[in-house]
C-alpha positions, 0 to 999 in steps of 0.5 A: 493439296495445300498451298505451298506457302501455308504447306511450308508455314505449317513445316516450320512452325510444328517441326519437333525432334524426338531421340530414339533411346535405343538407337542414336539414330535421330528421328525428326517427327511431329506431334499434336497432329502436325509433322514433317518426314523424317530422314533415315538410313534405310532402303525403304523409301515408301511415302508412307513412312511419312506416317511412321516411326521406324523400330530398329532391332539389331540394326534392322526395320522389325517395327512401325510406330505409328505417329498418331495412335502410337500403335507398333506394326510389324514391319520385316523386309518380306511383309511390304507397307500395304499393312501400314497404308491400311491402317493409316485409312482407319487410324482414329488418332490421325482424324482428330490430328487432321481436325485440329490441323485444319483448325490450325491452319484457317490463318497460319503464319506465312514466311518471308524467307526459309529461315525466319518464322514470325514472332509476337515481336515482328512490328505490327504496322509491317503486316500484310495480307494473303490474297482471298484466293490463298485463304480459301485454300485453308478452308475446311472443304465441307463448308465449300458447299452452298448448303451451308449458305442456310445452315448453321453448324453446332460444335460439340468438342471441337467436331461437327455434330449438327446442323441448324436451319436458319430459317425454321432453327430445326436441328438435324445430324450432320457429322463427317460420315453422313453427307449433307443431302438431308440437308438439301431435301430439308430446304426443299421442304421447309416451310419457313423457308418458302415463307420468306420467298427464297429464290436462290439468287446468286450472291444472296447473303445469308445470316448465319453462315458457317462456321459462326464465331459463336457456336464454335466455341473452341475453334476462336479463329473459324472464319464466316463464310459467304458465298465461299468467300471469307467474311471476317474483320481482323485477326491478329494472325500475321501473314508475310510475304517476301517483298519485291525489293528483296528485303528479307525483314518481316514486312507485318500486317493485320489481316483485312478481309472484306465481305464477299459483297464489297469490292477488294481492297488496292494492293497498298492496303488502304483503309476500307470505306466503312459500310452503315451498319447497326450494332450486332449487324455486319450488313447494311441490308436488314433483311441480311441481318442476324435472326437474334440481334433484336436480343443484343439490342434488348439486352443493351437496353436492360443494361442501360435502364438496370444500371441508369446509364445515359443513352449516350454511351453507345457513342462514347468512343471508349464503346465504340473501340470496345465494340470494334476490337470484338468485331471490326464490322460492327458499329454501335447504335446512335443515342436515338435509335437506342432511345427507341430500343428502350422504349420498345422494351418497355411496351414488351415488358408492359404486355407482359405485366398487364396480363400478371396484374389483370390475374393476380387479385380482385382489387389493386392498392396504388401509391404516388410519390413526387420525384424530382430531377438530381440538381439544383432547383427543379423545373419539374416534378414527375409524378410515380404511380405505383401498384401493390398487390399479392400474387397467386403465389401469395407474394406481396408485389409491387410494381411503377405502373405509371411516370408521368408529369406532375407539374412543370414550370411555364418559364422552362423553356431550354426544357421544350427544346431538349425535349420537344415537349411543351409545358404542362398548363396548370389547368391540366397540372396535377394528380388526376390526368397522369393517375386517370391514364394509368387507370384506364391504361392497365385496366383498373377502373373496375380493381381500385382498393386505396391510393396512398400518397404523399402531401403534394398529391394527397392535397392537390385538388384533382385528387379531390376530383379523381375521387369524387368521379371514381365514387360516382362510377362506382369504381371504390368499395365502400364509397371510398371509405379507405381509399385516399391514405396519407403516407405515414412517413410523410405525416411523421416528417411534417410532425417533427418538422413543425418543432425543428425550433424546439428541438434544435434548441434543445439540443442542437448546441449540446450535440455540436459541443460534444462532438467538437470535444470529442474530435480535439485529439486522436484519443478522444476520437478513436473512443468515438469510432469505437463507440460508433462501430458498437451501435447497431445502428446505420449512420445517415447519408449526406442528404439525410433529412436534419432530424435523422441527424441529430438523432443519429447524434444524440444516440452516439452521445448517450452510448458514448455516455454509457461506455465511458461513464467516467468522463464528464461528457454532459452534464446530467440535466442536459442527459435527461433533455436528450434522452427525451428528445432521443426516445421521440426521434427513435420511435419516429426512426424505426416507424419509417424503417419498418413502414417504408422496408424494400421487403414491403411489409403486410397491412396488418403491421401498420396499427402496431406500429402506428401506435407506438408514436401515440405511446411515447407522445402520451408518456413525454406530454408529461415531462417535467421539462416544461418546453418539451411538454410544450412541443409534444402536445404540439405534436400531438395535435397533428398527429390527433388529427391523422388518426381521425382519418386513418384509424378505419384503414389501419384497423380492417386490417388487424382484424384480418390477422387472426392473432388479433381480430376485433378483439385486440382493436376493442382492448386498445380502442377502449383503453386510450378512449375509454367511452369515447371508443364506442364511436371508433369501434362501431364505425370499424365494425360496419364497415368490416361488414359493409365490406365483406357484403360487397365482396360477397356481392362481386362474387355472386354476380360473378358466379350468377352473370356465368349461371345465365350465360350457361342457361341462356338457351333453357326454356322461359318456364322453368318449374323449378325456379322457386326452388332454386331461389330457395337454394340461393336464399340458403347458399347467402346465409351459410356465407353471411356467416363466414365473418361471424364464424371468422370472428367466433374462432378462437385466436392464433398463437403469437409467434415470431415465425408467424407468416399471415399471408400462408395462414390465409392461403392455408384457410382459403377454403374455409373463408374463401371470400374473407381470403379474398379481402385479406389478399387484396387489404394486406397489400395496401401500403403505407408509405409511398416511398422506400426506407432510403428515399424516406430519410432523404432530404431530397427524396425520390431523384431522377439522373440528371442525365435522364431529366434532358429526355422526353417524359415517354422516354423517363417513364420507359427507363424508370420503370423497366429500371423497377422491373427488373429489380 
């Protein structure tokens, strides 16, 4: 029996009028599963014609209609009704009408007299609420149960198909014709459950009691049910009742409605005292909280590291009106215990990567870059240290494995009470503590390949030292021959930067002389824009480093030059110097562009492009313009100088390209230094070999350390042993002659399509230890740093808001930050 006050809510609100076309009698019914009885003319007087839509045929009942399934009955004086209630119990357009009316009805509109029904215009601060008993009685009945205090129930088109355990998630069938006894004799048997310790005790709340807002995706109004009371925040649903002083306007409210666990409000609605509770949790207990709010926290933390967000903004008060219109209930976390989410998400996701590194291959590249906190002079310098490798999949990967402190300044005192950390001494400043933890953290002291790093960590002394305590241990192949790399974006910066006089002498007052003319009228600068927007080429950030400027300039100047030759832009030797000055900065351009691409290019590309900037040095050195010969010889020097030491790392791996191999290195070696190229050549030689003996090496003992483990309960004297060395003696020779059978094969054909890393996933077979070395030398970078942060004048920046948080707490942001990309 429905509650009188709701019973005449639901009349007003889905009374229809239909006509009958073939009698003017008017026929009051409803639709869409909610009506009120009709009145007619007629002896019949049966409730059951509540249900139906009586058919008159010469002024006489012939027909019945059912107002569910539209299905005609016949229904003459002598036939009775008892038909009519027959079909109204099996009827299967009434079931659905009957749902979708209990859907409806969870929190009708209530009347505060007969004739005014609540509208959206009513004022909202006039809303009152039902009594919790007046709810109930709109409650679904098979929720009544305290079953479904321990299971959840799954909606499928707006019906109940099943039930979830809340303690094991097993699934079971629990439609409206099949009972809930399983669901009983499954609590009996449930391990999870007699795992925690239930005891049923009486008001005990449990998570995920039916019906729960999110499984039942149609039914937006399900209230939550504790202990058969309702437990919700806020609907918008108005609730009216007539007051005392006889007033008939609309008295409004919003619905407030406490859990079963806390005392009801006092009659003049005042605000409920708010319980402590965490974002995503409607209980202060945490063992009543949501089996999956550990996944709302992790998400906020991936959203707040993805996006670089402060940690803040769980405080912000636009958050907590967000969170508070979807559930009142709900407060948001604090900036500390957000802090904490992030970092536990970061330790979650670092087990994760560990094991992906430990199994990927035999040796790992590293890269360190310095970063910087966003703002005026820094305080501190951070220390990335970053791991390249290629998969089993042979994907190159890379991957921040470590963010730590590389130095900070003694005087930083508001920076100790932020953070609650104290100065890094300088005895303890630099590369080897912050690169050493990593090592030994991701287990890597037996996998080093090569450290690529920038100038400050490259000539810091601890690097010196970490290599000198990683020769000695034995942790780098061939005594660390290819393992401190400069940054090839770092080297050409400092070549270009030590001419900055030159060049802005040379061109600097062309470039701002042409620009101030082109700029002086709307014309000129529309023929500007149009030759800007013809150039493939991108325009530099603000930040941008100087000389991306002027070559971004001089290359505008010369297009524009050859799109408008009529006009006298320069003059014709001050087009020569900038043509000059514009093919040096070109080559140094696309060099960075390819070196430091997001796409993390192979090793094998690094010699090509390398050579490129020796190419356009030795054809300026040159010039008739006897200042830029100057200047390119000066450059030369320092770029003669990193070629001495880096021509072994960037050669190994053109000879694992077998476009190339060994041959192409003899055929540029010898022809830039003729004679002199025997040295070069012989080095790169031995050291291929070395190498590859040392590869070969590692694998036996491997392969020898399983062989003894499997033998280690065979008898002492075997009279076998002679011949088994013999086959090791064979089985080293037959591998010796994998390099030199690599190098006797002929050349692969050149072509754009070519992808080096499926050729050797392709040949694993046939060189399986040359295919070890080629996975592990083509991941080896050149560039600490991406495209974006090389052009920058600034380079790698933290938020300023993240330079106020504890280093652990940088560090689990940077990285989760990276590892989500």
């Amino acid at each position: 029996m429905e509650h009188p006050i709701i019973q005449q809510a639901v009349e007003h609100l889905d009374e229809r009028e239909e006509e009958d076309n073939n009698n003017s009698m008017k026929v009051e019914a409803a639709f869409e599963g909610v009506h009120t009885p009709f009145r007619y003319k007629h002896k019949k007087r049966s409730k059951v014609w509540e249900e139906y839509k009586p058919i008159f045929q010469n002024g006489k009942v012939q027909f019945a209609e059912c107002l569910y399934c539209r299905s005609r009955m016949s229904c003459k004086d002598s036939n009775g009704t008892s038909h009519l209630w027959r079909h109204q119990k099996i009827c299967p357009a009434k079931v659905e009408v009957a749902q979708r009316r209990q859907k409806d009805s969870y929190f009708p509109y209530v009347l505060v007299n007969e004739n005014d029904p609540v509208t959206p215009n009513d004022p909202v601060d006039q809303i009152i609420t039902e009594t919790l008993e007046d709810i109930n009685l709109v409650i679904p009945s098979r929720f009544k149960s305290k079953v479904w205090k321990e299971f959840k129930p799954i909606y499928a088109e707006g019906k109940l198909q099943a039930a979830d355990c809340i303690h094991c998630q097993k699934r079971l069938s629990a439609n409206k014709f099949g009972g809930r006894s399983h669901l009983s004799r499954h609590l009996q048997t449930c391990q999870a459950r007699s795992g925690r310790g239930h005891n049923h005790q009486k008001g005990m709340f449990y998570p995920c009691s039916v019906p729960n807002l999110k499984s039942r995706g149609q039914d937006e109004l399900s209230p939550a049910l504790t202990n058969g009371k309702v437990q919700i925040a806020e609907y918008s649903s108005k609730f009216l009742r007539s007051s005392s002083s006889g007033d008939t306007s609309p008295i409004v409210r919003p619905i407030q409605v406490v859990p079963a666990h806390q005392p009801l409000p006092s009659p003049d609605f005042p605000s409920l005292k708010k319980p402590r509770t965490s974002f995503m949790t409607t209980t202060t207990d945490t063992g009543t909280r949501k089996v999956g709010h550990e996944t709302a926290y992790q998400e906020l933390a991936r959203m707040i590291a993805s996006h670089g967000y402060p940690l803040s903004i769980v405080e912000h008060e636009e958050m907590r009106r967000f969170v508070k219109n979807l559930n009142p209930m709900v407060y948001t976390v604090s900036r500390n215990d957000m802090e904490g989410h992030c970092c536990a998400l970061f330790q979650k996701e670092k087990a994760n990567l560990k094991d992906k590194l430990a199994f990927s291959s035999r040796r790992v590249p590293l890269s360190a870059s310095i970063w910087t906190p966003d703002g005026a002079e820094p305080t501190v310098n951070y220390l990335c240290l970053t791991a390249h490798f290629i998969d089993e999949d042979w994907k190159v990967r890379r991957m921040i494995i470590k963010f730590g402190m590389f130095w900070s300044s003694p005087t930083d005192v508001e920076r100790m009470i932020h953070c609650k950390e104290a100065c890094v001494p300088e005895s303890e400043s630099g590369a080897y503590n912050v690169i050493w933890d990593a090592i030994r953290d991701w287990n890597l002291d037996q996998k080093l390949l090569s450290l690529t790093s920038v100038g400050e960590v490259r000539n810091d002394a601890s690097t010196s030292k970490l290599k000198e305590m990683l020769v000695e241990k034995k942790c780098l192949p061939i005594r660390g021959k290819i393992y401190n790399i400069a940054c090839v974006d770092d080297i050409l910066n400092s070549i270009v930067s030590k001419v900055q006089q030159n060049i802005l002498r040379l061109v600097g007052d062309l470039v701002t002389d042409f620009f101030v003319a082109r700029t002086s009228s709307s014309l000129t600068q529309q023929h500007l824009l149009e030759v800007i927007s013809q150039m493939s080429l991108k325009c530099p950030r603000e930040d941008a480093k100087w000389w991306h400027k002027i070559y971004f300039r001089l290359e505008v100047l010369l297009h524009f030059k050859k799109s408008f030759p009529s006009e006298e832009v320069v003059s014709p030797e001050d087009i020569k110097v900038a043509e000059s000055v514009c093919k040096i900065l070109r080559v140094f351009y696309h060099v960075i562009e390819v070196i430091s691409s997001p796409s993390s290019p192979t090793a094998n590309m690094y010699f090509n492009e390398i050579w490129k900037v020796r190419t356009v040095f030795q054809e300026e050195a040159s010039n008739e313009h006897g200042e830029i010969a100057t200047m390119v010889m000066e450059m030369q020097e320092t770029f003669n100088e990193y070629w001495k030491s880096s021509y072994l790392w960037l050669s190994i791996p053109v000879i694992l390209d077998p476009r190339f191999k060994i041959s192409f290195i003899e055929f540029r070696l010898k022809r830039a230094f003729g004679t002199n190229s025997a040295n070069f050549l012989s080095d790169i030689r031995e050291t291929v070999r070395e190498l590859f003996n040392e590869y070969c090496n590692s694998m036996d003992h491997l392969s020898g350390d399983a062989s003894n483990g499997e033998a280690f309960d065979a008898v002492d004297n075997d009279s076998l042993e002679d011949w088994d060395q013999h086959l090791n003696e064979q089985a080293s020779s037959q591998i010796s002659t994998e390099l030199d059978n690599y190098f006797e094969d002929g050349l692969v054909p050149r072509k754009d399509d070519f992808d080096i890393l499926n050729w050797w996933m392709c040949h694993t077979t046939k060189y399986p230890t040359l295919a070890t070395i080629a996975q592990d030398i083509l991941a080896m970078p050149a560039s600490a740093v991406q495209s974006e942060a090389a052009f920058s004048s600034s380079g790698q920046v933290i938020p300023k808001h993240h330079s106020t948080l504890s280093i652990k707490t940088i560090e689990a942001l940077v990285c989760t930050r990276d590892w989500m990309r």
